[in-house]
N, C-alpha and C positions, 0 to 999 in steps of 0.2 A: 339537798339533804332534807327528808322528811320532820317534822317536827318531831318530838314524844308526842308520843299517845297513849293510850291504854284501856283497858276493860275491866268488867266486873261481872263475872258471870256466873251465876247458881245452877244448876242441875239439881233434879229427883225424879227418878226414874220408879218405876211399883212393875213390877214381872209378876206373873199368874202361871203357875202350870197346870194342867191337866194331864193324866194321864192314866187309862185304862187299859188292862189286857185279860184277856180269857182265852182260854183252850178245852177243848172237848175231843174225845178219842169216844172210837167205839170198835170190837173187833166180835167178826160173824162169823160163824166155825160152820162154813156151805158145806162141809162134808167129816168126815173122820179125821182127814189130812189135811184138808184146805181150807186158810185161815186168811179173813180177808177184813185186812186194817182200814179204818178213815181215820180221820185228825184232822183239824182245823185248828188256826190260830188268828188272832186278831190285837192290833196294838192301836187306840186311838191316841196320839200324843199333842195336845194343842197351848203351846205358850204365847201371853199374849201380853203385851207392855207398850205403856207411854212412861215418856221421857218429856220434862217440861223443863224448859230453859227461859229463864231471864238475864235478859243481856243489857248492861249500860254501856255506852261507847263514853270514853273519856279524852276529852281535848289536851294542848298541850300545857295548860295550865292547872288539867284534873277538872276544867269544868264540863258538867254532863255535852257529849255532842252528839248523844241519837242514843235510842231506846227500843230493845225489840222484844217480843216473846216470840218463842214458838214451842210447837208440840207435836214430835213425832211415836204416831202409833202403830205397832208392829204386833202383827199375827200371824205366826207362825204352826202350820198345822202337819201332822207328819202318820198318818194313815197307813198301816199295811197289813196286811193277811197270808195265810199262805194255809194251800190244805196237802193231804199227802195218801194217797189211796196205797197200799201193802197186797200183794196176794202170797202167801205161803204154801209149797205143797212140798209135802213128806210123802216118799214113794213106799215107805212101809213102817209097821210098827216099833223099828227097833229105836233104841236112843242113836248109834252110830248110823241109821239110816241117811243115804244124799237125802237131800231136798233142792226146791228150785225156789227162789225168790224175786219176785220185779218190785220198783216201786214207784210209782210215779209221783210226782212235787210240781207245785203251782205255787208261786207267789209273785205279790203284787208290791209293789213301795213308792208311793206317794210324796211329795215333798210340796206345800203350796205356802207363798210366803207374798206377804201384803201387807205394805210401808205407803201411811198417808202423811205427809209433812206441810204443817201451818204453819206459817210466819204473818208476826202481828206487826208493822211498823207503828209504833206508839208516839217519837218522835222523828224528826226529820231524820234520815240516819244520813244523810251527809247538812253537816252544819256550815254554810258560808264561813270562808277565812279558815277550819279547823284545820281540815285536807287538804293538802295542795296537792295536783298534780305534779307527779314529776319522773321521771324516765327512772323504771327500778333495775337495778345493780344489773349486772350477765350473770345470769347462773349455771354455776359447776356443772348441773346437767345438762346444759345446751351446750356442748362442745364439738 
């Protein structure tokens, strides 16, 4: 049987977002009847955060038996665009006149994600006599 033990651990965590979008349309009337769309769109999205932890390892007596920091930084970047070309043609003047329509769409979506993790050992993080080894339980998920 393993001794008590325990810990004491603090987290703070700080998140940043950025995020910009813009669109622009433009439509060119090449003729009487044909109407010819652009549009583009764009979304820059970049969240970026550290998370700092301090860790005390506590023996079976509460006395300190290892000390750690660390610091994981995560940024998150999420980029995409898309444009969309329109051509319209109306075969005559009326309001109920057919027309014919295409449109073609392009877009793009990005996803880039980057996780740096430091770990400080401050003190010994196994303290003679605290830990013992010893053969841990069967677990329900290994059956």
């Amino acid at each position: 049987m393993l001794p008590a033990a325990g810990s004491e651990i603090s987290n703070e965590q700080l998140t940043h977002l950025r995020s910009h979008t813009g669109k622009v349309g433009l439509d060119v009337n090449l003729s009487k009847r044909t109407t010819l769309g652009i549009s583009a769109t764009g979304l820059g999205s970049q969240t970026t955060s550290s998370t700092a932890n301090q860790t005390l390892l506590l023996g079976p007596a509460g006395e300190m038996a290892g000390r750690y920091s660390s610091v994981a930084d995560h940024d998150l970047s999420r980029p995409s665009g898309a444009a969309n070309l329109n051509l319209r043609h109306t075969f005559a003047d009326s309001a109920t006149a057919s027309s014919l329509s295409a449109d073609a769409d392009f877009a793009r979506y990005r996803t880039s994600r980057l996780l740096a993790l430091t770990t400080r050992y401050e003190q010994p993080y196994y303290a003679p006599g605290c830990f013992r080894a010893t053969k841990a339980p069967p677990s329900p998920f290994n059956r």
